[in-house]
PDB file of N, CA, C and O in Angstrom:
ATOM      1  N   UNK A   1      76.935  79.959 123.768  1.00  0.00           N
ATOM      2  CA  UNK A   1      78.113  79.918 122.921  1.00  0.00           C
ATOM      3  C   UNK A   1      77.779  80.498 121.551  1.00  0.00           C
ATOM      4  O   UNK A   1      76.702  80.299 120.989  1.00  0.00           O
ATOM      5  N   UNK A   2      78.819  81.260 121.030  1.00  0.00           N
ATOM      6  CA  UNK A   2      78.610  81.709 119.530  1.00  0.00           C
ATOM      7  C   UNK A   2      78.759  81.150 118.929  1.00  0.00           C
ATOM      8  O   UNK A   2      79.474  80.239 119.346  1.00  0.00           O
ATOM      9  N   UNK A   3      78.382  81.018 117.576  1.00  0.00           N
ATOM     10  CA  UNK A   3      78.879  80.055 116.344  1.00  0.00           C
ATOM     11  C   UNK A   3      80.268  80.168 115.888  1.00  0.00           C
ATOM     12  O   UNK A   3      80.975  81.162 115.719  1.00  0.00           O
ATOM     13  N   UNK A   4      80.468  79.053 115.745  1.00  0.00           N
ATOM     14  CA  UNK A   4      82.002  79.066 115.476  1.00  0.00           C
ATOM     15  C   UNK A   4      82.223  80.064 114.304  1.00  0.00           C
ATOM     16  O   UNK A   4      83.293  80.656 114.166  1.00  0.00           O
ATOM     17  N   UNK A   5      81.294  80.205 113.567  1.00  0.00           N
ATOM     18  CA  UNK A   5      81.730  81.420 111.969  1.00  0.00           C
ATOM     19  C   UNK A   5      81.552  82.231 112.214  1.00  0.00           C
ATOM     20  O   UNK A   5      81.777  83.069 111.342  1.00  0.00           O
ATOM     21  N   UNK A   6      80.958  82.805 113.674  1.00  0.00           N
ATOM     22  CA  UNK A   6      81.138  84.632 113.926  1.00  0.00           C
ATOM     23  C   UNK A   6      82.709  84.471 114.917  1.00  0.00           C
ATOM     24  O   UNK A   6      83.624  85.212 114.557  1.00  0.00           O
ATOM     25  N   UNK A   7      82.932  83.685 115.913  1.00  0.00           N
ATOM     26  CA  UNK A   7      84.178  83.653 116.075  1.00  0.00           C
ATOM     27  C   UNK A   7      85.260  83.554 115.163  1.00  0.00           C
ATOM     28  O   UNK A   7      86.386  83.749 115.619  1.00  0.00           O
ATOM     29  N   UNK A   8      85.201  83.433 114.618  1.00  0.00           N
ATOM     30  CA  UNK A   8      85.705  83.157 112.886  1.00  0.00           C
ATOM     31  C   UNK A   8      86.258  84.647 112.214  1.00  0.00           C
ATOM     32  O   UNK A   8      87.371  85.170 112.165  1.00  0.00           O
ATOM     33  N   UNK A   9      85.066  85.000 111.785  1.00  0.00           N
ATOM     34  CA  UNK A   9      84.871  85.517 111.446  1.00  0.00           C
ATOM     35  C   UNK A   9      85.646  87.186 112.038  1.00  0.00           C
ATOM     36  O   UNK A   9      86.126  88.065 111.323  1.00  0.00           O
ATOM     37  N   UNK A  10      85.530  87.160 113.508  1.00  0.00           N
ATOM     38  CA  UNK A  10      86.320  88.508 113.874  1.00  0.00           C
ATOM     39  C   UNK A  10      87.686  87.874 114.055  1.00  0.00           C
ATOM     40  O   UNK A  10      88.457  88.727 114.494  1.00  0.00           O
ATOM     41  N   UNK A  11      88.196  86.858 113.906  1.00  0.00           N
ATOM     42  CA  UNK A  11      89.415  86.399 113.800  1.00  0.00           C
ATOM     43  C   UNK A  11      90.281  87.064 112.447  1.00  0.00           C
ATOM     44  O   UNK A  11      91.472  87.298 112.243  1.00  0.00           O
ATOM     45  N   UNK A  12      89.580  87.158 112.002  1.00  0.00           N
ATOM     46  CA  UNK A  12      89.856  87.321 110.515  1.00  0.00           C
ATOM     47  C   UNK A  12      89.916  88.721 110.439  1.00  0.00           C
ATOM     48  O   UNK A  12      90.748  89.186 109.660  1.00  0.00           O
ATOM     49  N   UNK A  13      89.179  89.528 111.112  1.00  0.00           N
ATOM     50  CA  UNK A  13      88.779  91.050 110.703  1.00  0.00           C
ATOM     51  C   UNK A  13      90.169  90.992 111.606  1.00  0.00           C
ATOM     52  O   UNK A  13      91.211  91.226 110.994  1.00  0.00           O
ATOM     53  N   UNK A  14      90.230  90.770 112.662  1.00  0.00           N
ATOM     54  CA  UNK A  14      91.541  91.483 113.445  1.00  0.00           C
ATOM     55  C   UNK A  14      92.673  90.957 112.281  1.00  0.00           C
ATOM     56  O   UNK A  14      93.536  91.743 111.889  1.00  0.00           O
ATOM     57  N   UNK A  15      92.616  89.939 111.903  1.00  0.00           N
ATOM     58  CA  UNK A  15      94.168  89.663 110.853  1.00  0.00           C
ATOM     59  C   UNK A  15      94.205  90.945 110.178  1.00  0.00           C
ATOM     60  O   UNK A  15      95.173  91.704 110.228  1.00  0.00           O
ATOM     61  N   UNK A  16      92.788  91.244 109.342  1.00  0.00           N
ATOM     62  CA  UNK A  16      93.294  92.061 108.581  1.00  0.00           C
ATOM     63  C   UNK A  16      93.120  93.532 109.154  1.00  0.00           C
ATOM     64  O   UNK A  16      93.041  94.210 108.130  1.00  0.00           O
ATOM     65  N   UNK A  17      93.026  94.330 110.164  1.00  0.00           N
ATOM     66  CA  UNK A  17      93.478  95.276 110.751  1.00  0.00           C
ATOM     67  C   UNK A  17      94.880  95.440 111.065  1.00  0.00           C
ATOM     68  O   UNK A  17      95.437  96.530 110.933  1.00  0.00           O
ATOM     69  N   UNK A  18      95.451  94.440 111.460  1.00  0.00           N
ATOM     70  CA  UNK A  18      96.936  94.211 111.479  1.00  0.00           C
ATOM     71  C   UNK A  18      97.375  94.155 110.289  1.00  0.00           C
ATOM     72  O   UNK A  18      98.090  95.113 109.994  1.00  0.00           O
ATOM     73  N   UNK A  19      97.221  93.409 109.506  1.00  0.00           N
ATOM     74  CA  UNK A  19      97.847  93.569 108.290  1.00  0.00           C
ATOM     75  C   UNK A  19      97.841  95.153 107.551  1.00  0.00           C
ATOM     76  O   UNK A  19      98.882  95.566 107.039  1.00  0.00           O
ATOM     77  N   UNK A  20      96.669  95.933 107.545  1.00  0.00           N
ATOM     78  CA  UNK A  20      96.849  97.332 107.174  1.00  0.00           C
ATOM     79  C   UNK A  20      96.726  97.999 107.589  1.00  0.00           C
ATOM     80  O   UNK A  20      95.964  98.865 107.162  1.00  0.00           O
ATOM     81  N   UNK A  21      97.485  98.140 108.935  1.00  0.00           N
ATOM     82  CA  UNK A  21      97.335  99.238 109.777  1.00  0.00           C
ATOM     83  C   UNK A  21      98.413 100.237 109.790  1.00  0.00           C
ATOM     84  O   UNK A  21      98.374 101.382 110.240  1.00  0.00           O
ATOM     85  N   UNK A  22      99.581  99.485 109.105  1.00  0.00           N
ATOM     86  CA  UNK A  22     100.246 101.121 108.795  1.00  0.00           C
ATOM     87  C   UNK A  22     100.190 101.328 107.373  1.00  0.00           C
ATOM     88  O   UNK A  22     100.937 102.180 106.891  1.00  0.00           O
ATOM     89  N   UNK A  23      99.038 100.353 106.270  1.00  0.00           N
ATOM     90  CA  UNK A  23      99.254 101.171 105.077  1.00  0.00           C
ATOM     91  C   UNK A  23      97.949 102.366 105.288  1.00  0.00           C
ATOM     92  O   UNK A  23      97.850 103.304 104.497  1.00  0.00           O
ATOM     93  N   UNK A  24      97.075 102.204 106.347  1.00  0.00           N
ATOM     94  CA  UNK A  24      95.947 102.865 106.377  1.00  0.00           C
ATOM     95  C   UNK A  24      96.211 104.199 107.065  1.00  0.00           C
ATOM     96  O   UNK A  24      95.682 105.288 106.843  1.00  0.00           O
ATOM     97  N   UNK A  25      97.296 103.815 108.086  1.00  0.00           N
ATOM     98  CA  UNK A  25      98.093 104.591 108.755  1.00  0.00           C
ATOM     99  C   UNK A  25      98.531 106.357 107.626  1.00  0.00           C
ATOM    100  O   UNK A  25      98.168 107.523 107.777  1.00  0.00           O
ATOM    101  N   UNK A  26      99.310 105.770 106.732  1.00  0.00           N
ATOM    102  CA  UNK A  26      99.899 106.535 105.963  1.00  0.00           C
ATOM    103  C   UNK A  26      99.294 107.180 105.012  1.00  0.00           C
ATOM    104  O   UNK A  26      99.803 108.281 104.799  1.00  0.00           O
ATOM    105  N   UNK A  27      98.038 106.812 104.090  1.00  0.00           N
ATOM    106  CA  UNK A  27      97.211 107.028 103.914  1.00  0.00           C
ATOM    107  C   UNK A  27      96.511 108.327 104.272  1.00  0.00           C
ATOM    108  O   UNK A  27      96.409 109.366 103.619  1.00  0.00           O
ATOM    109  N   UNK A  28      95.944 107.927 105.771  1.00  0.00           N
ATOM    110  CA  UNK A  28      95.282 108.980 106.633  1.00  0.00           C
ATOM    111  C   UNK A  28      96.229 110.014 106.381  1.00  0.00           C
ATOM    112  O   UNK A  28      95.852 111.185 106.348  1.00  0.00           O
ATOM    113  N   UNK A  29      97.307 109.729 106.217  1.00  0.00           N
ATOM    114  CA  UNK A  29      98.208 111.336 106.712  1.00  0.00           C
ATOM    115  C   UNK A  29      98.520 112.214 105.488  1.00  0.00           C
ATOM    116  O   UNK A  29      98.894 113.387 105.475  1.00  0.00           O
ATOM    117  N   UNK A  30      98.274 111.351 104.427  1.00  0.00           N
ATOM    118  CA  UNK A  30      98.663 111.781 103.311  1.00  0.00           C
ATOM    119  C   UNK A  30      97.176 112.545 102.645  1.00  0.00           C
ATOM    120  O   UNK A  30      97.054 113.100 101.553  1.00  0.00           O
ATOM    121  N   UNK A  31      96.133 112.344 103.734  1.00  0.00           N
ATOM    122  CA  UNK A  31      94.812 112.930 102.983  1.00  0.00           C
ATOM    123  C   UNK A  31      94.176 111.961 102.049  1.00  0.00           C
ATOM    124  O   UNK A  31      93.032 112.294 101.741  1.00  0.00           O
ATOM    125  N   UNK A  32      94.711 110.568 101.374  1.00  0.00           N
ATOM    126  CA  UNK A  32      94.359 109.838 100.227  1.00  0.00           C
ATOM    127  C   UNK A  32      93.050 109.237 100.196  1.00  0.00           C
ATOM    128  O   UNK A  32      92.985 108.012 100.092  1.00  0.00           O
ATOM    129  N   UNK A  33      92.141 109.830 100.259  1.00  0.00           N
ATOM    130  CA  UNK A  33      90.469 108.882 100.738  1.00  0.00           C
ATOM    131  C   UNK A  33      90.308 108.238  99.853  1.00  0.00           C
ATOM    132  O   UNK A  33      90.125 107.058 100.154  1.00  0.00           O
ATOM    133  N   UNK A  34      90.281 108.486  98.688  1.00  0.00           N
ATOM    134  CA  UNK A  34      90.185 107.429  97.213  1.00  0.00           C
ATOM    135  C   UNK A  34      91.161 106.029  97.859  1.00  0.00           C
ATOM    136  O   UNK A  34      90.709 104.965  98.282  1.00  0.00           O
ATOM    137  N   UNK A  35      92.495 106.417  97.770  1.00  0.00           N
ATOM    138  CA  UNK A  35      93.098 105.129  98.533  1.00  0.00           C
ATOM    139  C   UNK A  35      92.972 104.336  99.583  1.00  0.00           C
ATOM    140  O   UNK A  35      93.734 103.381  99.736  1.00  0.00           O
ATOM    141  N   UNK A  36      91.853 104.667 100.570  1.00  0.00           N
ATOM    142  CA  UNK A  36      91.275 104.125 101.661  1.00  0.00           C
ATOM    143  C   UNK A  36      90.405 103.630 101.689  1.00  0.00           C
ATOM    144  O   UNK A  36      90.200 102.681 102.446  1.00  0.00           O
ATOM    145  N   UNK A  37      89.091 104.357 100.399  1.00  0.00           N
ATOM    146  CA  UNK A  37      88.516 103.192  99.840  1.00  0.00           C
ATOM    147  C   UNK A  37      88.985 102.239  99.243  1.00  0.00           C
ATOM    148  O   UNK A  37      88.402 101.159  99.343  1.00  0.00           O
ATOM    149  N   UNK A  38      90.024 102.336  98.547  1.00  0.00           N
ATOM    150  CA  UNK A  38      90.316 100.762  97.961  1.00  0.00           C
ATOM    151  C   UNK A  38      90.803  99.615  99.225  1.00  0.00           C
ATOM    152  O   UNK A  38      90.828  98.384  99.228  1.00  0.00           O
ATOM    153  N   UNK A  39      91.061 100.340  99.961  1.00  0.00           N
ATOM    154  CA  UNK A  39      91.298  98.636 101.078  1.00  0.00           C
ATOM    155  C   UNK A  39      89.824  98.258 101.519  1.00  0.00           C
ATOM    156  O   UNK A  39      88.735  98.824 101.420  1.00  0.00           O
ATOM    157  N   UNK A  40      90.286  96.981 102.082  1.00  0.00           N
ATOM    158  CA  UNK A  40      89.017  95.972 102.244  1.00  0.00           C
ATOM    159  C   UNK A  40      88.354  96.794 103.165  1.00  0.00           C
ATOM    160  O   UNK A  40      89.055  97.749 103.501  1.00  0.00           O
ATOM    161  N   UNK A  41      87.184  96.755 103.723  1.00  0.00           N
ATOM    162  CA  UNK A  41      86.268  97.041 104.837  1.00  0.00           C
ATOM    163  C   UNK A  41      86.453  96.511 105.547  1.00  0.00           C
ATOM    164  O   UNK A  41      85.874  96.980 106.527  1.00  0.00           O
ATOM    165  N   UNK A  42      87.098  95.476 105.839  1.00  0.00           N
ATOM    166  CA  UNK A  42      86.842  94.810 107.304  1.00  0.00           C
ATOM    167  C   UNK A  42      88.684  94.953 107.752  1.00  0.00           C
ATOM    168  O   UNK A  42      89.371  94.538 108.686  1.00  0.00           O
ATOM    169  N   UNK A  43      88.913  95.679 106.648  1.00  0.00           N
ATOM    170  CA  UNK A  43      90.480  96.126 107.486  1.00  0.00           C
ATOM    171  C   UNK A  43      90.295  97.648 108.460  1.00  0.00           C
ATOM    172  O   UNK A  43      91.264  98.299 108.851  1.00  0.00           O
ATOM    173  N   UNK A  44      89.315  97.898 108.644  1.00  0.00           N
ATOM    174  CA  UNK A  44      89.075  99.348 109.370  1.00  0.00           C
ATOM    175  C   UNK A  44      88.738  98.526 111.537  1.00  0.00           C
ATOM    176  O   UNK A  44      88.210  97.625 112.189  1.00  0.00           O
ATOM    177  N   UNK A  45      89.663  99.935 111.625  1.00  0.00           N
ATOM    178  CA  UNK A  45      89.653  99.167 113.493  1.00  0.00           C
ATOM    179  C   UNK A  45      88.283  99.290 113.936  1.00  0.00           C
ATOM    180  O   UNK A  45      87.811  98.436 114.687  1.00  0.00           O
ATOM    181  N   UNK A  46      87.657 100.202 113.569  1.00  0.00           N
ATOM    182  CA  UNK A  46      85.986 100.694 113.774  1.00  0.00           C
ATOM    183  C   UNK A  46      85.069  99.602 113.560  1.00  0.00           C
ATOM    184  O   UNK A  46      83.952  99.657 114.075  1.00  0.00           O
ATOM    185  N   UNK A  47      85.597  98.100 112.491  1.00  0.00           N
ATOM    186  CA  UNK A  47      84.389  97.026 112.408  1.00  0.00           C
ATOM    187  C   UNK A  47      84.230  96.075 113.276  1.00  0.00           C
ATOM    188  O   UNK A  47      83.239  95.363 113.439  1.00  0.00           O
ATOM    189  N   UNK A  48      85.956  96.068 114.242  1.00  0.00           N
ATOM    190  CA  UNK A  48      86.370  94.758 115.343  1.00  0.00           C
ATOM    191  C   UNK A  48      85.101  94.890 116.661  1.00  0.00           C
ATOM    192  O   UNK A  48      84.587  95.917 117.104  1.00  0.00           O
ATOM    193  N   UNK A  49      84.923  93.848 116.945  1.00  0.00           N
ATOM    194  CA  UNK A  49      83.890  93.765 118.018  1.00  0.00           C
ATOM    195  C   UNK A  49      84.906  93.142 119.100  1.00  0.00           C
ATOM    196  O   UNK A  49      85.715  92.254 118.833  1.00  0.00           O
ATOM    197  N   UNK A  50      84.761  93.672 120.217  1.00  0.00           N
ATOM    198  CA  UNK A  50      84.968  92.601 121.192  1.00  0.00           C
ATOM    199  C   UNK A  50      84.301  91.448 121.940  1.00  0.00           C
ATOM    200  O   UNK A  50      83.377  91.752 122.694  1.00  0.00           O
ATOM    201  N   UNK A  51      84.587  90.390 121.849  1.00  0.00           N
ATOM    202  CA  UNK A  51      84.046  89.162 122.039  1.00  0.00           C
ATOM    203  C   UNK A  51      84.515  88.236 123.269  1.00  0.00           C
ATOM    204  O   UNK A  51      85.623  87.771 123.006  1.00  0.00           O
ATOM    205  N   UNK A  52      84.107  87.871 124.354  1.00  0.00           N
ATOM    206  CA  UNK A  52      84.412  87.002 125.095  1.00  0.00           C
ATOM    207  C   UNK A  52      85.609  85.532 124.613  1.00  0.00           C
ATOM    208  O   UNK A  52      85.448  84.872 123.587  1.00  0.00           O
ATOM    209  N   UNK A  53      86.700  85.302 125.586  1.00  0.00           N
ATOM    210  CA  UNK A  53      87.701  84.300 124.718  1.00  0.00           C
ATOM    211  C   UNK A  53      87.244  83.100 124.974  1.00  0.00           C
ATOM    212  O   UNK A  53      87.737  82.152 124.363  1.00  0.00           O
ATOM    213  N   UNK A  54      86.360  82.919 125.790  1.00  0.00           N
ATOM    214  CA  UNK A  54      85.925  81.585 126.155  1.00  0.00           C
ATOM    215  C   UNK A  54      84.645  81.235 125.002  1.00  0.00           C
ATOM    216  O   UNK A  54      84.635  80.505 124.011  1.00  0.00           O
ATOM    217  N   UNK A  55      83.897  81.859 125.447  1.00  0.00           N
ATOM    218  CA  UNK A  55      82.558  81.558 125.036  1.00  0.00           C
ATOM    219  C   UNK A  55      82.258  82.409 123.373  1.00  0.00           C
ATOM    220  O   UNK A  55      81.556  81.980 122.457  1.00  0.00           O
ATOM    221  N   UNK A  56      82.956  83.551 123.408  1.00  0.00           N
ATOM    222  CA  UNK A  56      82.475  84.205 121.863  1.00  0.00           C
ATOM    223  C   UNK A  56      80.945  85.199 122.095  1.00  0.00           C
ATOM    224  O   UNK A  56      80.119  85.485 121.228  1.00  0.00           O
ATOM    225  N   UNK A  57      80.939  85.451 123.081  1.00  0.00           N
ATOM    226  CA  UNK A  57      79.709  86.228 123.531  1.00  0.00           C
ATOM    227  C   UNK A  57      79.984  87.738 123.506  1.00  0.00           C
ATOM    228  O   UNK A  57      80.696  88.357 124.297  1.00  0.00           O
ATOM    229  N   UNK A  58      79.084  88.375 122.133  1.00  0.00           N
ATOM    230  CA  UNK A  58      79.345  89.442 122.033  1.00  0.00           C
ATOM    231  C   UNK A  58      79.184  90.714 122.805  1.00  0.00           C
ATOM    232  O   UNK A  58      79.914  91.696 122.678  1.00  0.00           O
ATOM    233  N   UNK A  59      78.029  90.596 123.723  1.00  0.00           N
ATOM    234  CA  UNK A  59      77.506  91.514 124.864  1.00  0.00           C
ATOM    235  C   UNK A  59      78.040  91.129 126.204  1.00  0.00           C
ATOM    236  O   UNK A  59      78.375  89.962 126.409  1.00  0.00           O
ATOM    237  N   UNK A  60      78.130  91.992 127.074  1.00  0.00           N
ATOM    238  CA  UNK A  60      78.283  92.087 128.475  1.00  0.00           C
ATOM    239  C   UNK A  60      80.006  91.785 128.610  1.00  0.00           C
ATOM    240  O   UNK A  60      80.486  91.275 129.622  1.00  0.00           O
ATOM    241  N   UNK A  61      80.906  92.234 127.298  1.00  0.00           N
ATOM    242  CA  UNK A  61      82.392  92.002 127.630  1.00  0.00           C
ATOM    243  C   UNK A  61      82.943  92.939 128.714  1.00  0.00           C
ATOM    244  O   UNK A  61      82.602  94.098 128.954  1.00  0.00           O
ATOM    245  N   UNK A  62      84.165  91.941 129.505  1.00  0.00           N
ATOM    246  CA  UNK A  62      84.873  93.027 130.553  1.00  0.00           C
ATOM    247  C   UNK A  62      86.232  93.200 129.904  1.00  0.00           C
ATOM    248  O   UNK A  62      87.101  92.405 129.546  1.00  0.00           O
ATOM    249  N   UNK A  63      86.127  94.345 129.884  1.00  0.00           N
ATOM    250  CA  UNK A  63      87.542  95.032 128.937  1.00  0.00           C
ATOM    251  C   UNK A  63      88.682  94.347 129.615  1.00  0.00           C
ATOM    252  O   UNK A  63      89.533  93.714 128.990  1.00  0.00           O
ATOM    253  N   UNK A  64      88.672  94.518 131.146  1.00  0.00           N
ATOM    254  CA  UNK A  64      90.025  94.363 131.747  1.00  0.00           C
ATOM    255  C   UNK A  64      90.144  92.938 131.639  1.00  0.00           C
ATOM    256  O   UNK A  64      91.334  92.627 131.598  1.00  0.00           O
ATOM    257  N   UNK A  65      89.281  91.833 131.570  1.00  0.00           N
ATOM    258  CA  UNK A  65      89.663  90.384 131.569  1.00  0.00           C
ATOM    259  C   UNK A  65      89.381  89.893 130.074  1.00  0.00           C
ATOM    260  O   UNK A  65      89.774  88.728 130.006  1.00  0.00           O
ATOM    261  N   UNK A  66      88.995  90.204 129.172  1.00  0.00           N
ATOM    262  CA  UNK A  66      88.418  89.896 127.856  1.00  0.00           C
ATOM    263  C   UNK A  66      87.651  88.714 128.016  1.00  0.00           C
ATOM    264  O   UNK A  66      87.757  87.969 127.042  1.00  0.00           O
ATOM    265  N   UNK A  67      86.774  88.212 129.094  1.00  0.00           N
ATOM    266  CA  UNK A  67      85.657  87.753 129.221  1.00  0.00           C
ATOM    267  C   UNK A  67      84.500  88.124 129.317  1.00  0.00           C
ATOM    268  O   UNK A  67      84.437  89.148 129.998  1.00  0.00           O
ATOM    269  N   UNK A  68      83.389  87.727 128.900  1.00  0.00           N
ATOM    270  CA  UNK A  68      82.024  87.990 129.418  1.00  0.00           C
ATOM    271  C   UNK A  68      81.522  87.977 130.812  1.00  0.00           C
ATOM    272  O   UNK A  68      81.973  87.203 131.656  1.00  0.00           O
ATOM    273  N   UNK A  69      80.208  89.187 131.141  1.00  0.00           N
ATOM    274  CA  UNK A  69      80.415  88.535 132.851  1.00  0.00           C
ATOM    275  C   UNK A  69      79.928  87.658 133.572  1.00  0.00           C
ATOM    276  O   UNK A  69      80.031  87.527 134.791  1.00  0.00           O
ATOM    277  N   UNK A  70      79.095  86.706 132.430  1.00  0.00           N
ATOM    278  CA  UNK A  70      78.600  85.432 133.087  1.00  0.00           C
ATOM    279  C   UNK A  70      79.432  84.493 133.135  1.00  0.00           C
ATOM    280  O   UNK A  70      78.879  83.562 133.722  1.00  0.00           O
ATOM    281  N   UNK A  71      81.210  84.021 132.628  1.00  0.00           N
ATOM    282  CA  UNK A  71      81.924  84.020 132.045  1.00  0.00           C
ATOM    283  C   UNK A  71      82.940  84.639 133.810  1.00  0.00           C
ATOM    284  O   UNK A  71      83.551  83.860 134.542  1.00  0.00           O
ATOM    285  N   UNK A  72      82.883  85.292 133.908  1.00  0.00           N
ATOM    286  CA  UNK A  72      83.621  86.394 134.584  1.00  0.00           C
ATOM    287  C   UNK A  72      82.953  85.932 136.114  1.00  0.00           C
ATOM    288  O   UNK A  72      83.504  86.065 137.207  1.00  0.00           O
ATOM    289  N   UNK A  73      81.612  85.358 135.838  1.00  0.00           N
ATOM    290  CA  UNK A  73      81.348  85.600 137.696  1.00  0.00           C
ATOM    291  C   UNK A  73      81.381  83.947 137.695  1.00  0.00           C
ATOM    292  O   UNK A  73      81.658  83.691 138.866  1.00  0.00           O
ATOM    293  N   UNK A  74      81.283  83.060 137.198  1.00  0.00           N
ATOM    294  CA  UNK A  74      81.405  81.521 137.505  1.00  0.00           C
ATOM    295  C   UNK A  74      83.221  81.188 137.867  1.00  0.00           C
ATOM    296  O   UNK A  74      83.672  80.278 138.564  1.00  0.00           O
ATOM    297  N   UNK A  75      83.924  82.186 137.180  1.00  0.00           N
ATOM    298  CA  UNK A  75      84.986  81.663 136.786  1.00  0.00           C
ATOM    299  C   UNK A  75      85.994  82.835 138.469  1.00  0.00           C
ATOM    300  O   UNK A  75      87.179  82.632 138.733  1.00  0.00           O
ATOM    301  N   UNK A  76      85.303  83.672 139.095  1.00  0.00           N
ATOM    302  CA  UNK A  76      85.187  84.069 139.770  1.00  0.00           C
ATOM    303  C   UNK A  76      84.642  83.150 141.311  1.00  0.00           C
ATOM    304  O   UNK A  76      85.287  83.110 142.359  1.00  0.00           O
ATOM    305  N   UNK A  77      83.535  82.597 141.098  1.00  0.00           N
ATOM    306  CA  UNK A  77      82.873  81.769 142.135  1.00  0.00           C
ATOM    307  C   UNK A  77      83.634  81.014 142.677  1.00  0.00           C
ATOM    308  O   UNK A  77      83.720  80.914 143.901  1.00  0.00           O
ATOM    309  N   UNK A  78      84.586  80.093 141.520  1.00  0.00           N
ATOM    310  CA  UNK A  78      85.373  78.525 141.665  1.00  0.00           C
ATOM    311  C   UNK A  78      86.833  79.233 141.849  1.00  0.00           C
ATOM    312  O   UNK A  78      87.771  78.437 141.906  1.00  0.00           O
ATOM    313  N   UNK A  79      87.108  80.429 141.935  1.00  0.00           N
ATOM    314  CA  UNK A  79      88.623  80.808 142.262  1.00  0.00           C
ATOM    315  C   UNK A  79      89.441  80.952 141.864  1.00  0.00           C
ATOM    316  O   UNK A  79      90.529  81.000 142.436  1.00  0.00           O
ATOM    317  N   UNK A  80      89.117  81.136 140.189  1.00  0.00           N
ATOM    318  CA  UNK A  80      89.932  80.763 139.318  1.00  0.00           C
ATOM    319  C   UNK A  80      90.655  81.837 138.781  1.00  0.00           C
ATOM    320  O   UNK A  80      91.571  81.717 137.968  1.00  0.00           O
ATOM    321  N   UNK A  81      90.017  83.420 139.481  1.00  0.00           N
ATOM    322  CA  UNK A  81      90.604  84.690 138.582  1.00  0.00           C
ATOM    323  C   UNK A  81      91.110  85.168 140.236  1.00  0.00           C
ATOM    324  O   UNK A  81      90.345  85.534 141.129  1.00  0.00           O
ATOM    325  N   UNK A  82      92.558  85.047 140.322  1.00  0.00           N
ATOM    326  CA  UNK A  82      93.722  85.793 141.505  1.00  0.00           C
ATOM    327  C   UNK A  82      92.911  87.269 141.955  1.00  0.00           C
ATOM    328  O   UNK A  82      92.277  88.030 141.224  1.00  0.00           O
ATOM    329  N   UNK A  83      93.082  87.333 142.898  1.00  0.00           N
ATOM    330  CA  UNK A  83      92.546  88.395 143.655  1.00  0.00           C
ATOM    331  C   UNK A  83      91.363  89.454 143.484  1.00  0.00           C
ATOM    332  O   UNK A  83      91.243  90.669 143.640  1.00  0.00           O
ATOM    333  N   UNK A  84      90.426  88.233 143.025  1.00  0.00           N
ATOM    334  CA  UNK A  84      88.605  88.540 142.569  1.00  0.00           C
ATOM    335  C   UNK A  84      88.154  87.325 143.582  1.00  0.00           C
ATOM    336  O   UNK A  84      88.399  86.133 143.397  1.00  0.00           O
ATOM    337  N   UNK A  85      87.359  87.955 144.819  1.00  0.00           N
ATOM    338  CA  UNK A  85      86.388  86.960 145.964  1.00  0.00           C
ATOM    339  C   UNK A  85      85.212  87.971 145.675  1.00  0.00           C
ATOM    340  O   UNK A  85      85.107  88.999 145.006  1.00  0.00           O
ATOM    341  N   UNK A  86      84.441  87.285 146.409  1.00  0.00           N
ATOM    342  CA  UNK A  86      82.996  87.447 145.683  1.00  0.00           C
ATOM    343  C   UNK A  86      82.644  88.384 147.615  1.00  0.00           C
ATOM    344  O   UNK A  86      82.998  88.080 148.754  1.00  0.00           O
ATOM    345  N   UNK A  87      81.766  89.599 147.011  1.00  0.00           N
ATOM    346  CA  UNK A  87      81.638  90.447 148.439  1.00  0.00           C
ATOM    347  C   UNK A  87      80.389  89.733 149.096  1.00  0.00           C
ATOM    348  O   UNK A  87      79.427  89.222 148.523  1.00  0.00           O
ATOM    349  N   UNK A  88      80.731  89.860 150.820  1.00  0.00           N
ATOM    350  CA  UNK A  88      79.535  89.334 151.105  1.00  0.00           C
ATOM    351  C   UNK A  88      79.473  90.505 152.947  1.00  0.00           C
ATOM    352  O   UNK A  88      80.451  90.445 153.693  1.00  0.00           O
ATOM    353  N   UNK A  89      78.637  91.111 153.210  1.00  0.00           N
ATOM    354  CA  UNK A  89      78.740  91.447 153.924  1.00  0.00           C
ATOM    355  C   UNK A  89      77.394  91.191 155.035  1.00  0.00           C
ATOM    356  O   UNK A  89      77.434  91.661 156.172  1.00  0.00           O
TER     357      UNK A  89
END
């Protein structure tokens, strides 16, 4: 499990990507780089990490379920993700 203050923590970076994403938007188009430095750094989409929703585990994420895959294969095992069985031949 991650610490609750890095889960936290990208909670926060996504707020503020949303929050300036169309002043950063407009910006870009207008050429204004001086004005793009003045917004925060952690309002840029380039700093968001993706993180597992269960656990907060920054490595081994699956894009299509936004879990991790240790995360992904337990939760898989017990039946819990619709039309994911485990191959056995």
């Amino acid at each position: 499990m991650a610490k609750e203050s890095m889960k936290a923590r990208e909670v926060k970076r996504a707020k503020l990507v949303e929050k300036y994403a169309e002043k950063r938007k407009a910006l870009k188009a207008a050429g204004d780089y001086a004005g793009l430095a003045k917004l925060p750094k952690n309002s840029s989409r380039v700093r968001l990490h993706n993180r597992c929703s269960i656990t907060g585990r920054p490595k081994g994420y699956m894009r299509l379920f936004g879990i991790s895959r240790i995360q992904f294969r337990e939760m898989a095992s017990q039946g819990l993700i619709p039309g994911i069985t485990k191959a056995s031949w």
